[in-house]
SERO-4910 file (N, C-alpha, C, O; in steps of 0.05 Angstrom, whole numbers):
BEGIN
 pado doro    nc1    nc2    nc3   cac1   cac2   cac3    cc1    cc2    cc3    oc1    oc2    oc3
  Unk    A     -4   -230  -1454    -21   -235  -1431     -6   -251  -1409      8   -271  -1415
  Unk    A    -10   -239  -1379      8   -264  -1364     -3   -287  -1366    -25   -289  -1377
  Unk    A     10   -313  -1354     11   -334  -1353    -15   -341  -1330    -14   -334  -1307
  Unk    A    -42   -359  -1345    -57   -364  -1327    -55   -377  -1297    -64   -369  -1276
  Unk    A    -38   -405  -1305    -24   -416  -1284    -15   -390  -1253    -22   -389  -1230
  Unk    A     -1   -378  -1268     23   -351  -1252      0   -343  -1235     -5   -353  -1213
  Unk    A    -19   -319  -1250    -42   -306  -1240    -61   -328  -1219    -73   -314  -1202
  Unk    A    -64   -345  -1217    -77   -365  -1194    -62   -371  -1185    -75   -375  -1164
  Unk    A    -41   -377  -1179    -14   -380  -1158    -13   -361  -1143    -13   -364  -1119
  Unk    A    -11   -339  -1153     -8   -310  -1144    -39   -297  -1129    -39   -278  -1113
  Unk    A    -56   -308  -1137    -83   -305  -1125    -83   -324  -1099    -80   -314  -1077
  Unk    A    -86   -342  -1102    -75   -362  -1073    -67   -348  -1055    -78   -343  -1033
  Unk    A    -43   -341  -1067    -14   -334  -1039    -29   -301  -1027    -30   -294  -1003
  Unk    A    -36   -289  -1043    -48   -262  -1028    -75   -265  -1018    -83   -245  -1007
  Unk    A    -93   -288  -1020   -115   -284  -1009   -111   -296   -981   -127   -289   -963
  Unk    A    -89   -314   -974    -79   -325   -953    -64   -298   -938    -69   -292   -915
  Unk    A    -47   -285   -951    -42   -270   -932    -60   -241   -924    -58   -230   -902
  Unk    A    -78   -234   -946    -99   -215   -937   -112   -232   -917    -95   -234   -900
  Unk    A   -129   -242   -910   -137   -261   -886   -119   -262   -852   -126   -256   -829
  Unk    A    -97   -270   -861    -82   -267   -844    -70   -246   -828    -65   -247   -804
  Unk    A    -66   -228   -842    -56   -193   -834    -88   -187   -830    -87   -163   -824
  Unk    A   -112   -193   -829   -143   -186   -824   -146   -189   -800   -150   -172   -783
  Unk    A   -143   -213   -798   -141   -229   -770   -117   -221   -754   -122   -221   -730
  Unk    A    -95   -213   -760    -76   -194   -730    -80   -180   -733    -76   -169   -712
  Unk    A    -92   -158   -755   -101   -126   -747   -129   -126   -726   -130   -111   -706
  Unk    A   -147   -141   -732   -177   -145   -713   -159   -149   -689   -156   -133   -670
  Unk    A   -148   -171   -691   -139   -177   -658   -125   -172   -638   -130   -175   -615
  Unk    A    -96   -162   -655    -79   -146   -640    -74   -114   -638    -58   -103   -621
  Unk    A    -93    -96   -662    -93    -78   -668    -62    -60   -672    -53    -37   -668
  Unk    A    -54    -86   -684    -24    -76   -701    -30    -64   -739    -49    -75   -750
  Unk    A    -16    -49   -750    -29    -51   -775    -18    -74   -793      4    -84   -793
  Unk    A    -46    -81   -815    -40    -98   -831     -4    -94   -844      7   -116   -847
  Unk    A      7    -79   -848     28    -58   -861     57    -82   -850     76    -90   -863
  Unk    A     53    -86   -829     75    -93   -814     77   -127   -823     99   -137   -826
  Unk    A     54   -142   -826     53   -167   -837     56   -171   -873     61   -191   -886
  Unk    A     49   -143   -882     41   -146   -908     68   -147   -926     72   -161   -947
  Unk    A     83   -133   -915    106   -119   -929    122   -158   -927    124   -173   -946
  Unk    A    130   -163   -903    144   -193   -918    129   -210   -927    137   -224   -946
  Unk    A    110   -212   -920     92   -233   -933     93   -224   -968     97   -243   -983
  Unk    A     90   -204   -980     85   -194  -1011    121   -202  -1015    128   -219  -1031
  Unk    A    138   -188   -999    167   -207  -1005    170   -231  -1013    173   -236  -1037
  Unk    A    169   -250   -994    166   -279  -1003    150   -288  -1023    158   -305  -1038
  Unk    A    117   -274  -1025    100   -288  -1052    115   -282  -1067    127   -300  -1079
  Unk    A    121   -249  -1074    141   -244  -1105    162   -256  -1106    173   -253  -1128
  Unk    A    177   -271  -1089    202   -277  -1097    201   -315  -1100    218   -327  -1113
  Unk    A    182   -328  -1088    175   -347  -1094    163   -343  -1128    172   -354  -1148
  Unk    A    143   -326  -1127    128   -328  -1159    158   -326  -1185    161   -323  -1210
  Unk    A    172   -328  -1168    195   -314  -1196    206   -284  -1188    231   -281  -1189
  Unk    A    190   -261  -1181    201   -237  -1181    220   -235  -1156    222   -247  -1135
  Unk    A    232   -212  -1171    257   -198  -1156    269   -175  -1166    258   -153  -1172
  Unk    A    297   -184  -1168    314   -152  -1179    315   -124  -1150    312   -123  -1126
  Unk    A    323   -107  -1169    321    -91  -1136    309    -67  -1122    311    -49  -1106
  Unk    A    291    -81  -1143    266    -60  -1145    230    -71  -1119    210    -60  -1109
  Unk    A    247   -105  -1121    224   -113  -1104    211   -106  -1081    186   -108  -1080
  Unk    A    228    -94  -1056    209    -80  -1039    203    -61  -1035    189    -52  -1017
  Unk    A    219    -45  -1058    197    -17  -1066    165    -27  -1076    145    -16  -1067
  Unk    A    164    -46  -1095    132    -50  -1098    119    -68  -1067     95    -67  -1063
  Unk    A    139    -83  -1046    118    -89  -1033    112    -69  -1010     94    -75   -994
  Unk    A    124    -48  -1008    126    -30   -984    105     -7  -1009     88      7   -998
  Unk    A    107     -5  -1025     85     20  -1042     60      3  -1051     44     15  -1065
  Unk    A     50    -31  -1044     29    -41  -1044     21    -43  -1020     -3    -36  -1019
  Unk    A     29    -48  -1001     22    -44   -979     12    -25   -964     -1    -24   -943
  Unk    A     22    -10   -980     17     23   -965    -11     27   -979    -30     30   -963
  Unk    A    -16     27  -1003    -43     19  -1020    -68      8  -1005    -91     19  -1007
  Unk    A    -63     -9   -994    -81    -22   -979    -88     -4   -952   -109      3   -941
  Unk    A    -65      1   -947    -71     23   -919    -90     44   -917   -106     47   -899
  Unk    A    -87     57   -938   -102     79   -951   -138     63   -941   -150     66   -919
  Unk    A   -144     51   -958   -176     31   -954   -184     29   -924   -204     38   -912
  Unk    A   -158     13   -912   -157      5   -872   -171     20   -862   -194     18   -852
  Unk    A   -143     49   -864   -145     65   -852   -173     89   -848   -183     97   -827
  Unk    A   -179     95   -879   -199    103   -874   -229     94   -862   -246    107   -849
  Unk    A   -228     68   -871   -252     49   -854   -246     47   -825   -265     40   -811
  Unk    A   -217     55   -811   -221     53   -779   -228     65   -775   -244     67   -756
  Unk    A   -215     93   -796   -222    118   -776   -249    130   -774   -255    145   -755
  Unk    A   -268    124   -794   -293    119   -793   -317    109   -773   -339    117   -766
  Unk    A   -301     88   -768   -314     68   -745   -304     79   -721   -321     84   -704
  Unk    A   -271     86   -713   -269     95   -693   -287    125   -695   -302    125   -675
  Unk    A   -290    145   -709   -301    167   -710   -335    167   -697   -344    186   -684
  Unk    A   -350    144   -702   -365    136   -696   -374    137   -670   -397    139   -661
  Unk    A   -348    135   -656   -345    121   -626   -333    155   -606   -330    164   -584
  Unk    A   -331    160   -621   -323    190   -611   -295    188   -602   -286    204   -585
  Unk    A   -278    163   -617   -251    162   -605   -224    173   -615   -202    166   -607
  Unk    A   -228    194   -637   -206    204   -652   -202    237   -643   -216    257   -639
  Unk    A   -174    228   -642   -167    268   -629   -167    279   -654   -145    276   -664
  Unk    A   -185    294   -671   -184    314   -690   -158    329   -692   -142    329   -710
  Unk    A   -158    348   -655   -140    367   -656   -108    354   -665    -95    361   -685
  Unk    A   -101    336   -649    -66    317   -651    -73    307   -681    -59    318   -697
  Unk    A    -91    291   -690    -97    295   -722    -80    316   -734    -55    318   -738
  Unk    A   -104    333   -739    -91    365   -756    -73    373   -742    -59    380   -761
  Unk    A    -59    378   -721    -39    390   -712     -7    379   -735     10    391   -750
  Unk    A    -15    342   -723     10    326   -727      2    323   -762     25    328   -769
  Unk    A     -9    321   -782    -11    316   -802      9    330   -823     28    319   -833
  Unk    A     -1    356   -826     20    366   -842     53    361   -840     66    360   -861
  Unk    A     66    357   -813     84    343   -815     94    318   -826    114    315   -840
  Unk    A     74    297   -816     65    269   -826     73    269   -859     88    254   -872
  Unk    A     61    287   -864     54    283   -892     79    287   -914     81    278   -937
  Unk    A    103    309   -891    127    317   -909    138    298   -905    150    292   -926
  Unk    A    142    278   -885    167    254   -880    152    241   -894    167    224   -905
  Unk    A    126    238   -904    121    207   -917    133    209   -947    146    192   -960
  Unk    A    122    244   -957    136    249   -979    158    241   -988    161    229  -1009
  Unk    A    182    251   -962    210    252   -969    218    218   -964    238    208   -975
  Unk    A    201    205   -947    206    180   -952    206    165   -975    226    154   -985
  Unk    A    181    167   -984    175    159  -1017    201    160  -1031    213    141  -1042
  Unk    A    209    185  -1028    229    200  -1045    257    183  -1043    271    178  -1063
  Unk    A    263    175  -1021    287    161  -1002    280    133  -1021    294    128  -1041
  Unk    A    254    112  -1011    247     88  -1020    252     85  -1046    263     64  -1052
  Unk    A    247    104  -1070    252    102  -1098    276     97  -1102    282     81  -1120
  Unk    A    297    109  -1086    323    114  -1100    337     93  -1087    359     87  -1094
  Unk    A    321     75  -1057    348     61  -1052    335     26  -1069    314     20  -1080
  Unk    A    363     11  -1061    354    -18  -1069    341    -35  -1054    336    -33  -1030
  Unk    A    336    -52  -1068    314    -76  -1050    333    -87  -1027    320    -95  -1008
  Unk    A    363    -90  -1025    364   -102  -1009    379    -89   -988    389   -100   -968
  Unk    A    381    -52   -995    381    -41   -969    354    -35   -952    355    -31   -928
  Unk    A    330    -33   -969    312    -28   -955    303    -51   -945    288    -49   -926
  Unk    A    310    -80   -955    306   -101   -932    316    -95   -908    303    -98   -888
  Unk    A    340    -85   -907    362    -85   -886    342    -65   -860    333    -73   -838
  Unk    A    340    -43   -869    326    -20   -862    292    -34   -846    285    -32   -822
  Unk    A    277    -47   -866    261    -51   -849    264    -76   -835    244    -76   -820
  Unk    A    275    -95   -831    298   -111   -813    300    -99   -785    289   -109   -765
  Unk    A    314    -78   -783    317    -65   -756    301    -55   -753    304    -48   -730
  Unk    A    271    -41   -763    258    -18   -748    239    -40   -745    229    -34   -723
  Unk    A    226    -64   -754    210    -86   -747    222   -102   -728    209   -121   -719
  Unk    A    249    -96   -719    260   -114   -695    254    -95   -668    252   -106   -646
  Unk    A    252    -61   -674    250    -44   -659    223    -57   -649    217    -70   -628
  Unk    A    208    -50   -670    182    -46   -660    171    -73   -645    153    -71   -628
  Unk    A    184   -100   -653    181   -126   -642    183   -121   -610    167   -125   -592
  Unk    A    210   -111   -613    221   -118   -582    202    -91   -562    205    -88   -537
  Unk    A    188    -78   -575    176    -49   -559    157    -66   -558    149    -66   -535
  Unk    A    143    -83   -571    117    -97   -564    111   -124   -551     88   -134   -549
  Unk    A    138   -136   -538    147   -147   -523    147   -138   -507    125   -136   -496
  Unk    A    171   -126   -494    170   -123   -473    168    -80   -464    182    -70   -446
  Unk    A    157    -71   -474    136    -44   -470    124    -50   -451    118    -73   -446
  Unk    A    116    -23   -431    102    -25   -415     81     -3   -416     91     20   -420
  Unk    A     56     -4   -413     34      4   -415     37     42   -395     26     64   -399
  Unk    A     58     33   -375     63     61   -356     83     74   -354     91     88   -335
  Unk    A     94     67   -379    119     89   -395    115    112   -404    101    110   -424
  Unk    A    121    128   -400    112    164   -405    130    181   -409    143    187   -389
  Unk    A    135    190   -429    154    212   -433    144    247   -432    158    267   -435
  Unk    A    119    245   -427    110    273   -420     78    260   -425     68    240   -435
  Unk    A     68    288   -411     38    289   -399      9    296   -416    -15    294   -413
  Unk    A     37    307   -443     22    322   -461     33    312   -482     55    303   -479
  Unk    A     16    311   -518     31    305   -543     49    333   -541     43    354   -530
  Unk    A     80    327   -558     94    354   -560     84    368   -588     78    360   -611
  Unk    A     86    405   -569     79    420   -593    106    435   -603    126    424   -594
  Unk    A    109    451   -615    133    468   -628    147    450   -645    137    434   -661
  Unk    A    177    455   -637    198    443   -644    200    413   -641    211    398   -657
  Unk    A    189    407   -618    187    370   -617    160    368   -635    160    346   -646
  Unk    A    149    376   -639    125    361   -664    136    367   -692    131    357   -713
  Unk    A    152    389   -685    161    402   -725    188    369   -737    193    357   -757
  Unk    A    198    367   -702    216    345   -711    197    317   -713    192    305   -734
  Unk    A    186    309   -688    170    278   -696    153    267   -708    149    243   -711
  Unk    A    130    297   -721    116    287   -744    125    280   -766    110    264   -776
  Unk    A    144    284   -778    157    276   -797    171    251   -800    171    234   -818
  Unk    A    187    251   -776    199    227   -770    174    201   -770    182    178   -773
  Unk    A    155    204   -767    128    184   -762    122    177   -787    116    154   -792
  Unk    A    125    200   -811    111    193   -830    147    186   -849    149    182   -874
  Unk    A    157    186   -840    186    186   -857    195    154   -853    203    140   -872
  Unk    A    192    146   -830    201    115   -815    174     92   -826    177     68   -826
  Unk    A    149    105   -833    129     91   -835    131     82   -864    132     58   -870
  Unk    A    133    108   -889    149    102   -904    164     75   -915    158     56   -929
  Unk    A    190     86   -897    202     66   -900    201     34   -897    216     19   -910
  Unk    A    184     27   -880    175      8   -874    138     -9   -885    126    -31   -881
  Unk    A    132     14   -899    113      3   -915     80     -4   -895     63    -22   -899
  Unk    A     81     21   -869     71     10   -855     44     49   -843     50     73   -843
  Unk    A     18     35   -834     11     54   -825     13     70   -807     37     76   -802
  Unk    A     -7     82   -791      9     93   -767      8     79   -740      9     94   -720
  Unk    A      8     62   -739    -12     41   -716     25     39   -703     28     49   -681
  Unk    A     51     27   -716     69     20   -698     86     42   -700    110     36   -698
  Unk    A     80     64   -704    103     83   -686     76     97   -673     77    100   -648
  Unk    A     48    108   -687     45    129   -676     35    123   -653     39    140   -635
  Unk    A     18     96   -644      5     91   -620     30     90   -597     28    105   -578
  Unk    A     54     74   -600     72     76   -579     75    104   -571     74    109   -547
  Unk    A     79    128   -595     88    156   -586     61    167   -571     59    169   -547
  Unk    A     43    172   -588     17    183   -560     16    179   -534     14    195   -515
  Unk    A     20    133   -535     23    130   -506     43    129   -483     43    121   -459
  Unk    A     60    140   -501     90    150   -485     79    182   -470     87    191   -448
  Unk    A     65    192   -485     53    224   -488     23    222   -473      3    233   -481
  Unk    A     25    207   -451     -4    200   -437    -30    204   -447    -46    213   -431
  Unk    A    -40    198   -477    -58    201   -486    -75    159   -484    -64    138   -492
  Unk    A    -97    162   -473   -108    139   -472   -107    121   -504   -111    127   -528
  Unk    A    -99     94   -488   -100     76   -516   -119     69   -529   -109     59   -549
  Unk    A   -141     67   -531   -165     70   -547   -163    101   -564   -169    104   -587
  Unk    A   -155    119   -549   -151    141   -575   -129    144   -591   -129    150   -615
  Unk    A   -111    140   -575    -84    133   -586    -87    118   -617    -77    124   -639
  Unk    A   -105     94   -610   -102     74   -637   -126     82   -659   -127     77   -683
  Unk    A   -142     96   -646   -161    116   -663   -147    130   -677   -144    122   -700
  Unk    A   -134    159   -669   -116    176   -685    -97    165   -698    -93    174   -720
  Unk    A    -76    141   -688    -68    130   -708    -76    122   -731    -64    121   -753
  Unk    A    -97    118   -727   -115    102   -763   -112    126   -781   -110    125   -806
  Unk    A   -111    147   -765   -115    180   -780    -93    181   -793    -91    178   -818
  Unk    A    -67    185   -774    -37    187   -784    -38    162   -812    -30    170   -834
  Unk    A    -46    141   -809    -47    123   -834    -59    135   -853    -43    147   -866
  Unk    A    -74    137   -859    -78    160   -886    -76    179   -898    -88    183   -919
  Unk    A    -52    201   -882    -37    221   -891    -14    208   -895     -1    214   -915
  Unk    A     -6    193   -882     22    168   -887     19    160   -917     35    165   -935
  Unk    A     -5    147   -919    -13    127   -946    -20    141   -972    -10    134   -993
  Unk    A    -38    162   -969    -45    169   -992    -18    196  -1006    -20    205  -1029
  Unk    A     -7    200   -997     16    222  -1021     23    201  -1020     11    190  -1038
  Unk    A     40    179  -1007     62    167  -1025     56    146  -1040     72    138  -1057
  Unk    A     27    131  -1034     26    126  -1056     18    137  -1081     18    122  -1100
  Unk    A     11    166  -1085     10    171  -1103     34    183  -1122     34    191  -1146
  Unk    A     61    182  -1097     84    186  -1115     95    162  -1130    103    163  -1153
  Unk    A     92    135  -1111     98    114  -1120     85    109  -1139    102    100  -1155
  Unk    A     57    109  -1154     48    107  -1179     63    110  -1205     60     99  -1227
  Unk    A     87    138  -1190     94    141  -1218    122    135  -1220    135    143  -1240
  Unk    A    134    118  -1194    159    101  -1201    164     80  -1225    149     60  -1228
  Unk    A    182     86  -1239    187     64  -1264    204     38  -1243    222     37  -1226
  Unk    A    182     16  -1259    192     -6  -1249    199    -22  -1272    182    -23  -1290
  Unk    A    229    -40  -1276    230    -52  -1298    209    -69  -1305    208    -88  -1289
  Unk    A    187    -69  -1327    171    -88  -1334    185   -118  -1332    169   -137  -1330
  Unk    A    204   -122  -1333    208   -166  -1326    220   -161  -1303    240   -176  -1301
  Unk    A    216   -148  -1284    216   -156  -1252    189   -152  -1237    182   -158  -1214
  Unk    A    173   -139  -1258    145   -138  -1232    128   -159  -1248    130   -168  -1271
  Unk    A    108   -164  -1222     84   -172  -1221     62   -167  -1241     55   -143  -1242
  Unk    A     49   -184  -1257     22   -168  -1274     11   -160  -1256      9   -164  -1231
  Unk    A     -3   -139  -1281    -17   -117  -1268    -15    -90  -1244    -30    -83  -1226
  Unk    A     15    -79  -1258     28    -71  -1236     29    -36  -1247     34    -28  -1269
  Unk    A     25    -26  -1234     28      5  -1241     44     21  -1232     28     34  -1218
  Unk    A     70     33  -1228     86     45  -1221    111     19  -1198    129      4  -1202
  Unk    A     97     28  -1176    108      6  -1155     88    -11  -1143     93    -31  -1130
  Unk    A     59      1  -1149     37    -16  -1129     30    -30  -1153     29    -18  -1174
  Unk    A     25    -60  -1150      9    -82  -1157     -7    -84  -1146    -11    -90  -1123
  Unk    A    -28    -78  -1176    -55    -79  -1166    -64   -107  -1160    -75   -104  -1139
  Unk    A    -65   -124  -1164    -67   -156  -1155    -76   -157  -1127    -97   -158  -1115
  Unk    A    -52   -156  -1122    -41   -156  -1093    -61   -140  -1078    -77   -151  -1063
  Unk    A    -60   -105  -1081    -79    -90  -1077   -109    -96  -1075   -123    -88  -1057
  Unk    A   -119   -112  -1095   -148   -116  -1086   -157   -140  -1078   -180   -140  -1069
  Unk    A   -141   -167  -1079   -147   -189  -1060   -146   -189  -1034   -162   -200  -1018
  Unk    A   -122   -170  -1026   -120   -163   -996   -140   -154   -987   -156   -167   -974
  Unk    A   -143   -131   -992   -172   -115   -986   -192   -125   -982   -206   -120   -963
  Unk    A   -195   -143  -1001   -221   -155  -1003   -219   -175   -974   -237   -171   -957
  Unk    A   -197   -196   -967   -191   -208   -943   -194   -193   -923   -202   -206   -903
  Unk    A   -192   -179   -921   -173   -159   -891   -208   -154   -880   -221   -160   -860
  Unk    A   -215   -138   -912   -242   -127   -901   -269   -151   -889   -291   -148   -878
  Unk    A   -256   -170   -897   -266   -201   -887   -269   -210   -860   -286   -215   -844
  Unk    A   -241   -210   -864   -229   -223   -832   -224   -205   -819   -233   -211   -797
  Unk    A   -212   -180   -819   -213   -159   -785   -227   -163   -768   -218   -166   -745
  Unk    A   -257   -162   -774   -281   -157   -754   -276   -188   -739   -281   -191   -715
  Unk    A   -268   -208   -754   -274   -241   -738   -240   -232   -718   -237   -240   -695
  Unk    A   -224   -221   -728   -206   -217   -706   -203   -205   -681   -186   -208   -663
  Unk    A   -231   -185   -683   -238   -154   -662   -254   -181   -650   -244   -191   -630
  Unk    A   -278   -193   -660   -282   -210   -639   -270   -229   -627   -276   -236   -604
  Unk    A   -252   -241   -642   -231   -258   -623   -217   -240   -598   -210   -250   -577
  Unk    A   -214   -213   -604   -199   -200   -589   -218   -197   -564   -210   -207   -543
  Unk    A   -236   -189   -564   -262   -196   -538   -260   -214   -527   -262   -214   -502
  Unk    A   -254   -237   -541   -267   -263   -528   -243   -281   -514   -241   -303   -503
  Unk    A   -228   -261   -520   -198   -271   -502   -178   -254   -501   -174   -236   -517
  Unk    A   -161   -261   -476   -141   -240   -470   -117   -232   -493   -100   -249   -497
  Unk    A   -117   -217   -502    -99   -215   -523    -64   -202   -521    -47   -198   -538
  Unk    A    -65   -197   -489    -39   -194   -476    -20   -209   -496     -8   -202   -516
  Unk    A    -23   -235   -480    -12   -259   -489      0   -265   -519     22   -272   -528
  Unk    A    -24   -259   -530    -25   -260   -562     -2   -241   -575     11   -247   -595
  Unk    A     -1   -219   -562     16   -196   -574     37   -204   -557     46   -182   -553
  Unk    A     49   -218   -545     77   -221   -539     90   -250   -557    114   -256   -561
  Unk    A     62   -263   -565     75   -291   -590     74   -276   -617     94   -281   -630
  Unk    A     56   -255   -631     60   -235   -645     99   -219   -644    116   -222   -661
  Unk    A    103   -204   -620    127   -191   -616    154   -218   -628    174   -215   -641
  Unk    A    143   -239   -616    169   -263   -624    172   -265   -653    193   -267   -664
  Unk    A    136   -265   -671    142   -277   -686    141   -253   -712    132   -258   -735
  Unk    A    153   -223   -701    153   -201   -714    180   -201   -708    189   -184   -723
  Unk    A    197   -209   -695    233   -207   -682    234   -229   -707    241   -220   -729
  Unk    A    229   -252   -706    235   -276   -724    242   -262   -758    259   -261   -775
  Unk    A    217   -253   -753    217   -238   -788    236   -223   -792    246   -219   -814
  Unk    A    241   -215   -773    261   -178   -779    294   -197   -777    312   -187   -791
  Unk    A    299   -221   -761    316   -232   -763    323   -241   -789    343   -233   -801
  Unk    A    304   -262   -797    305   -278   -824    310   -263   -849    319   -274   -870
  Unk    A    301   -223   -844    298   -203   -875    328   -208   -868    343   -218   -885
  Unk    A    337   -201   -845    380   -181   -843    389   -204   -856    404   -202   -876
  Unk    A    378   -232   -844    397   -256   -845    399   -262   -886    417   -276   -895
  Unk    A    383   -253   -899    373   -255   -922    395   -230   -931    414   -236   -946
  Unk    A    393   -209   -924    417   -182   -929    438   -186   -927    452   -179   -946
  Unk    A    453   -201   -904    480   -208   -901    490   -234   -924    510   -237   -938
  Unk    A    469   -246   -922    485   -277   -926    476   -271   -970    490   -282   -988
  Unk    A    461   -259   -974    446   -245  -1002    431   -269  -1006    416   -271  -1025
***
């Protein structure tokens, strides 16, 4: 049986950070995915775990959680009449092969190249949410053919990798692709659950050495982790959507962008120095 002590230590540290990733998803409408993945780093590696298997389980728990998010936004956004069906089903089936072949990629590499890896694409996305501008456009229309056969995949292949839904590549790409941001972050919720659900159900059946994971862990997702969060997120979002009303949240997402650069600094600086 694990260690009682362990299991309430470990309950602590994820109900603080489900709360917290609740509260910047309500408010900044970034996904939980992007806070979750270092935060489950540091609890496991503080609680004792590691080896080099560790951020395959926090990037395939994370993604776990997404799956729940996602479907509850897209619900609520659906509600609202704010989700493009068509860019949905269009872009999905692609989505769905990069998340695959991602999975596939995440199994085989180590914990501390895929630190490395999501290091730079969280420094990307930092510095795009910094300093991005709202009237950047790379065309008028989402791309169909050959540019969608290539970037749906890449969406669900980079998300993957990073343990994250569709909220930080796919909303930047729509609104590069002049689609309004209220739908933009709608259909993103969508892209999150063709993202979330194959790979984690490939990740289920990753062997993880039993004395490097977490109790109660099943392939790469720990369930622990998995349902305290949830339980937070589904808590605190809504108190974050109204903070997001009740003040300008410009602002907020450029101390967010610093303190998403900081992180992506601190994973490399952790890669280089080991």
């Amino acid at each position: 049986m694990p260690d009682t002590i362990l299991l309430i230590q470990m309950a602590g540290l994820l109900l603080v950070i489900g709360a917290f990733a609740g509260v910047l998803a309500g408010l900044l409408g970034v996904g939980g995915g992007i806070v979750l993945v270092p935060a489950f780093f540091y609890a496991f590696q503080t609680l004792g775990y590691g080896g080099d298997q560790l951020m395959q389980m926090c990037l395939a728990t994370s993604l776990a959680t997404i799956i729940v998010t996602s479907v509850r936004s897209v619900m609520s956004h659906n509600k609202k009449g704010a989700v493009d069906w068509d860019i949905l089903r269009s872009w999905a089936p692609g989505i769905v092969i990069g998340a695959v072949i991602g999975m596939l990629v995440v199994s085989g590499l180590r914990s501390s190249t895929l630190q490395a890896i999501f290091g730079v694409l969280a420094l990307i996305v930092g510095l795009y949410m910094g300093f991005g501008r709202a009237d950047w456009r790379l065309g008028q229309a989402m791309p169909r053919g050959v540019a969608r056969a290539g970037l749906s995949p890449a969406v669900g292949f980079l998300s993957v990798l990073m343990g994250i839904g569709g909220g930080s590549f796919g909303v930047p790409l729509m609104s590069l692709f002049n689609t309004p941001i209220h739908r933009a972050v709608a259909t993103a919720a969508g892209f999150g659950v063709v993202i979330a659900v194959p790979s984690v159900i490939g990740f289920l059946f990753v062997a993880v050495d039993p004395a490097t994971r977490p109790p109660f862990t099943i392939g790469a997702v720990n369930l622990v982790a998995f349902v305290l969060v949830i339980a937070m997120t589904l808590i605190t979002a809504p108190m974050g959507a109204r903070l997001a009303h009740a003040m300008d949240p410009k602002p907020l997402k450029r101390v967010f962008a610093v303190f998403l650069v900081l992180v992506a600094l601190n994973m490399l600086r952790k890669v280089w120095l080991g």
